[in-house]
VEXLO-286564 format. One record per residue: residue in three letters; residue number from 1; x negated, y, z of N, C-alpha, C, CB in turn. Coordinates in nm, 4 decimals. Glycine has a CB too. Layout:
BEGIN
('ALA', NUM, (X, Y, Z), (X, Y, Z), (X, Y, Z), (X, Y, Z))
...
//
This chain:
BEGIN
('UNK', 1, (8.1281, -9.1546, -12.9878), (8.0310, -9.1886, -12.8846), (8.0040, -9.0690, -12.7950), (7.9008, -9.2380, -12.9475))
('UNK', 2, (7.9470, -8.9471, -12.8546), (7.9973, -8.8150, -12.7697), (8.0838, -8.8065, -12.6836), (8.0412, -8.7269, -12.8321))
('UNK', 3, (8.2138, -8.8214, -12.7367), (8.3247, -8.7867, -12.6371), (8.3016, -8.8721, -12.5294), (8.4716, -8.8038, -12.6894))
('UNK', 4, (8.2771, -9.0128, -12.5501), (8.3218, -9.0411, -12.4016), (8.2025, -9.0830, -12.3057), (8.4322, -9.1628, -12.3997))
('UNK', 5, (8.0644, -9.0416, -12.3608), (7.9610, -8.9988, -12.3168), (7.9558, -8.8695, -12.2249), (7.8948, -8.9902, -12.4181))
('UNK', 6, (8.0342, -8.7272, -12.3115), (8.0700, -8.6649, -12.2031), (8.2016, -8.6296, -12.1131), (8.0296, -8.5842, -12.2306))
('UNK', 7, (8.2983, -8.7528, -12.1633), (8.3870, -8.7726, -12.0419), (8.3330, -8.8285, -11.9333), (8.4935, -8.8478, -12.0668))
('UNK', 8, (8.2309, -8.9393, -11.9503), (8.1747, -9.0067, -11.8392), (8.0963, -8.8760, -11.6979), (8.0451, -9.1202, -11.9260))
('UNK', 9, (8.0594, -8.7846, -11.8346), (7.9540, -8.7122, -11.7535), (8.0142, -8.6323, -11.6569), (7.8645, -8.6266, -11.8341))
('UNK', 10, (8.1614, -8.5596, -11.7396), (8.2668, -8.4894, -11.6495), (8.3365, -8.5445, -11.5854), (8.3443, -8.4226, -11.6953))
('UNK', 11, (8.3508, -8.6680, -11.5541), (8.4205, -8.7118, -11.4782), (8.3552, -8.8008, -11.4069), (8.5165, -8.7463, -11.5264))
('UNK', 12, (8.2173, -8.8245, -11.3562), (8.1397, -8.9689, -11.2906), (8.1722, -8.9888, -11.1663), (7.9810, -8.9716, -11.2842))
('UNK', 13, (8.2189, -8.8473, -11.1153), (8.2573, -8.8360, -10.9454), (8.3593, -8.9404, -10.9226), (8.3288, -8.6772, -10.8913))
('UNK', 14, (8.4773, -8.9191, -11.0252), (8.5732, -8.9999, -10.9967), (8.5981, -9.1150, -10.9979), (8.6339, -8.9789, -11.0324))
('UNK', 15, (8.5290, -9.1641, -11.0856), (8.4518, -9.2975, -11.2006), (8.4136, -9.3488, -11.0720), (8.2944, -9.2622, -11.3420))
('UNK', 16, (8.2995, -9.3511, -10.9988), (8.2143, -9.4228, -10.8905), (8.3168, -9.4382, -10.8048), (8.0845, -9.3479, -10.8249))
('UNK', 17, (8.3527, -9.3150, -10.7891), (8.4378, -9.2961, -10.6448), (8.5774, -9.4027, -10.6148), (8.5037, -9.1253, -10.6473))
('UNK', 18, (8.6513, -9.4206, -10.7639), (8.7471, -9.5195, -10.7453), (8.7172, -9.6482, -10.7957), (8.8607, -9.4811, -10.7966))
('UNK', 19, (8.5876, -9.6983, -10.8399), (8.5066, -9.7743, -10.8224), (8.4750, -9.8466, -10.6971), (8.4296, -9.7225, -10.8602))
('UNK', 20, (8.4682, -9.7560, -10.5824), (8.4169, -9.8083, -10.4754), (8.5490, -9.8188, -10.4366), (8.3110, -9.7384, -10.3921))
('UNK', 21, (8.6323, -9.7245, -10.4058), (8.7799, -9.7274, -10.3114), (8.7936, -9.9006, -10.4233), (8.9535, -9.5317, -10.3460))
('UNK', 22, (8.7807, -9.9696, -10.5040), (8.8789, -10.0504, -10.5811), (8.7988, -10.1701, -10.4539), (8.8642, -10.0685, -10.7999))
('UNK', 23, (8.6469, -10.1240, -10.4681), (8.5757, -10.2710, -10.3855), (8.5782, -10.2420, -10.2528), (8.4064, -10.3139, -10.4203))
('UNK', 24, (8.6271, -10.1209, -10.1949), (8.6706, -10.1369, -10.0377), (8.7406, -10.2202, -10.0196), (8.7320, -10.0415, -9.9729))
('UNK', 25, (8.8459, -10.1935, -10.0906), (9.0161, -10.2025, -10.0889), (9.0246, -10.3741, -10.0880), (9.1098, -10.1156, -10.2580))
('UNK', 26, (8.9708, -10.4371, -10.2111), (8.9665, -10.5658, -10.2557), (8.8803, -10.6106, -10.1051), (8.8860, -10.5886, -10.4260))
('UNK', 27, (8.7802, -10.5603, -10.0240), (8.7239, -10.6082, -9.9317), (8.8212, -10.6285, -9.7773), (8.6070, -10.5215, -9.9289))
('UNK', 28, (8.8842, -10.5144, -9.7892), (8.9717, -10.5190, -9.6791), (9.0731, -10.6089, -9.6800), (9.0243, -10.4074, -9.6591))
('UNK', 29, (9.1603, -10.6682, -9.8065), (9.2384, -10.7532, -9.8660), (9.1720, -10.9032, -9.8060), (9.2368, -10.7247, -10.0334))
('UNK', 30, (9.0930, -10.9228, -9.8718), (8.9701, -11.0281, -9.8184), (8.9180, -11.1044, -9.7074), (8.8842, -10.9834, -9.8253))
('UNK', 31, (8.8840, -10.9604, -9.6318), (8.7770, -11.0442, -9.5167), (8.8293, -10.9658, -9.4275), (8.5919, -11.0436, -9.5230))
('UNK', 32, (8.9317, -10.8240, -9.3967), (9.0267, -10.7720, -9.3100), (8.9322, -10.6061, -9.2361), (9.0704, -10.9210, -9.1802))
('UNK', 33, (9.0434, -10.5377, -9.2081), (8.9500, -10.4081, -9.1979), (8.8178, -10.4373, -9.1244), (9.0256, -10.2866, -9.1161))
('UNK', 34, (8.7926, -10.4526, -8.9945), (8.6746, -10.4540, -8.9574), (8.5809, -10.4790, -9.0324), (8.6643, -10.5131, -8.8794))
('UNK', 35, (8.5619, -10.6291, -9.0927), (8.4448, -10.6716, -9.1387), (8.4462, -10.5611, -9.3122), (8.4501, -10.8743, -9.1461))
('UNK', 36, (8.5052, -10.4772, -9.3355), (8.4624, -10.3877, -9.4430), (8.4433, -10.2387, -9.4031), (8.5623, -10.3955, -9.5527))
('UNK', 37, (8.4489, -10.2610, -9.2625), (8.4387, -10.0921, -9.2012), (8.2926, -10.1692, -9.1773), (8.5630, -10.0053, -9.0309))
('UNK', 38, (8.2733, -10.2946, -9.1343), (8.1035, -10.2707, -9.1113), (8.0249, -10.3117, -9.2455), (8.0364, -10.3784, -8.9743))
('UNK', 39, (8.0514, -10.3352, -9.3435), (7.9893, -10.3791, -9.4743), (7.9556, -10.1836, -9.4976), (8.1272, -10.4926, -9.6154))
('UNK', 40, (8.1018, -10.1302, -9.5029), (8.0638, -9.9907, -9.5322), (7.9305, -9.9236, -9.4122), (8.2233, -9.8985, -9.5202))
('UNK', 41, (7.9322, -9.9177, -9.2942), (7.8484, -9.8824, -9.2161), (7.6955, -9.9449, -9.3063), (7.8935, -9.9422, -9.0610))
('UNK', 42, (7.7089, -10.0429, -9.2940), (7.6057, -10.1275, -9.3576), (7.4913, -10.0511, -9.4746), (7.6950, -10.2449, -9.4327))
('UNK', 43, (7.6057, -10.0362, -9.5275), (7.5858, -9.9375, -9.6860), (7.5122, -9.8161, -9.6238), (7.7622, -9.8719, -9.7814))
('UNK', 44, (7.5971, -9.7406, -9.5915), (7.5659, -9.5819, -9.5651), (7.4258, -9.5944, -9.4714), (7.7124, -9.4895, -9.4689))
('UNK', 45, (7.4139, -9.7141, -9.4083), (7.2556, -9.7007, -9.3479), (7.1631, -9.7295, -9.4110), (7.2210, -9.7681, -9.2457))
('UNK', 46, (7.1700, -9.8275, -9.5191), (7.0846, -9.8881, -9.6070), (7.1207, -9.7739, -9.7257), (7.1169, -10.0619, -9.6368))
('UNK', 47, (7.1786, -9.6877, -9.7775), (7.1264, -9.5750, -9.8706), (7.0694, -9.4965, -9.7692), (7.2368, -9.4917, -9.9647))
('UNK', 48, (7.0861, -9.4710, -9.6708), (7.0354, -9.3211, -9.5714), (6.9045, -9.3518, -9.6172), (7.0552, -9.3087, -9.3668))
('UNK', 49, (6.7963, -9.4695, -9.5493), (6.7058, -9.5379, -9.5304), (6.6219, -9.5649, -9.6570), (6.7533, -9.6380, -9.4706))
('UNK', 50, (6.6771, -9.5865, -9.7361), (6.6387, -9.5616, -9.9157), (6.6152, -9.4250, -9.9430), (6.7685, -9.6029, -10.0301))
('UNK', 51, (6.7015, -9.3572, -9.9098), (6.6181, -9.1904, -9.9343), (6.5014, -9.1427, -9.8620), (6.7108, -9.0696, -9.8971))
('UNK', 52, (6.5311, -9.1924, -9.7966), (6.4366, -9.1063, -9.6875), (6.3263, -9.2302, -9.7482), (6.4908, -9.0939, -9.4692))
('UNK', 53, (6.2906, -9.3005, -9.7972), (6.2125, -9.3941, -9.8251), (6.1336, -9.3319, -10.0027), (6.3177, -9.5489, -9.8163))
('UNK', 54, (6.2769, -9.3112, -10.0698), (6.2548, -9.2562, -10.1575), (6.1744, -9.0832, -10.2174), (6.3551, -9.2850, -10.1715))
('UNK', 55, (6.2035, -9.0468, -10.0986), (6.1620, -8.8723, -10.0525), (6.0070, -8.8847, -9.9992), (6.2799, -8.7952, -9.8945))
('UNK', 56, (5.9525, -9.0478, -9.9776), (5.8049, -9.0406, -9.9818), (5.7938, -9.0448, -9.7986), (5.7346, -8.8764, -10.0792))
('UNK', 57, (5.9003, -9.0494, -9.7495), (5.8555, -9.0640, -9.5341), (5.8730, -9.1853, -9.5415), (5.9734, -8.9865, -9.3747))
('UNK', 58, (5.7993, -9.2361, -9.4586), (5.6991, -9.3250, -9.4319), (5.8380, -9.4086, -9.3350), (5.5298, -9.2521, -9.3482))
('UNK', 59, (5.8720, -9.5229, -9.3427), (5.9805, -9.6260, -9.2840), (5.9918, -9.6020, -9.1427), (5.9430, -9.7831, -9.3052))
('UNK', 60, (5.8473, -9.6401, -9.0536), (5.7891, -9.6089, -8.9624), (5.8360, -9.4791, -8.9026), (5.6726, -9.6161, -8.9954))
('UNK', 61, (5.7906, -9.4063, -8.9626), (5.7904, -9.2044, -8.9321), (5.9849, -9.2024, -8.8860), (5.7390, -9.0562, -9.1685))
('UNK', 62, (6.0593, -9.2616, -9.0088), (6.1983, -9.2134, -8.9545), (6.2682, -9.2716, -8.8811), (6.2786, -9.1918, -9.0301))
('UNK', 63, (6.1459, -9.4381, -8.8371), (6.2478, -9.4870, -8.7545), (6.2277, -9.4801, -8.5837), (6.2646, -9.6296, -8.8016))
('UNK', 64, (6.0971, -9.3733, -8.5848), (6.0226, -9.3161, -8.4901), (6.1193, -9.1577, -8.4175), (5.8647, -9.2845, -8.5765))
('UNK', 65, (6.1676, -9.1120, -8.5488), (6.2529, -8.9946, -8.5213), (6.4221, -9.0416, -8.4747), (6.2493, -8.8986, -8.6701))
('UNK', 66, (6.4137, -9.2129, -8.5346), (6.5993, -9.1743, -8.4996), (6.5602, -9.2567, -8.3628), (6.7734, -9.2637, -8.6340))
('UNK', 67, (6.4933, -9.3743, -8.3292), (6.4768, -9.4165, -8.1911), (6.3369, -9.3750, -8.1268), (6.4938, -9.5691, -8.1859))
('UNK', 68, (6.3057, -9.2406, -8.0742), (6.1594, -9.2027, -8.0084), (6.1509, -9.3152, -7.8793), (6.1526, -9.0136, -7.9431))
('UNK', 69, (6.0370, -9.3243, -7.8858), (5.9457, -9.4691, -7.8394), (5.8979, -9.3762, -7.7117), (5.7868, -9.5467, -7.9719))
('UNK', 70, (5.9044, -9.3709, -7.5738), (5.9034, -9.3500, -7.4300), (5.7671, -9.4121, -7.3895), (6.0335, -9.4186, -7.3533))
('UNK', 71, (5.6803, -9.3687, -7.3694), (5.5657, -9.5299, -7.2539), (5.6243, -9.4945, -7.1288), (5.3274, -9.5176, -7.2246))
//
């Protein structure tokens, strides 16, 4: 149980990482590059938005900094 407790641990980068390349890949197969270049966009805005959510700033506050509001 050790061992591959800390194989997981030494190796998680790779683990996730070809994890995801497997559900790009299967996505692009699927539904064709575009619609998984924007599923990925999708992603990377919806984790950005979770951190910064998670880090305690206020939804409002960052969405004030990426589009500033003009009168």
């Amino acid at each position: 149980m050790n061992f591959w407790l800390g194989f997981l641990v030494r190796h998680s980068g790779k683990i996730i990482f070809s994890i995801l390349g497997l559900i790009f890949g299967a996505t692009v197969l699927s539904k064709g590059l575009f619609a998984a270049c924007f599923l990925l966009l999708c992603l990377v805005v919806g984790y950005i938005i979770g951190k910064k959510v998670d880090q305690g700033e206020k939804l409002a506050t960052f969405l004030e900094r990426i589009f500033p509001y003009d009168r």
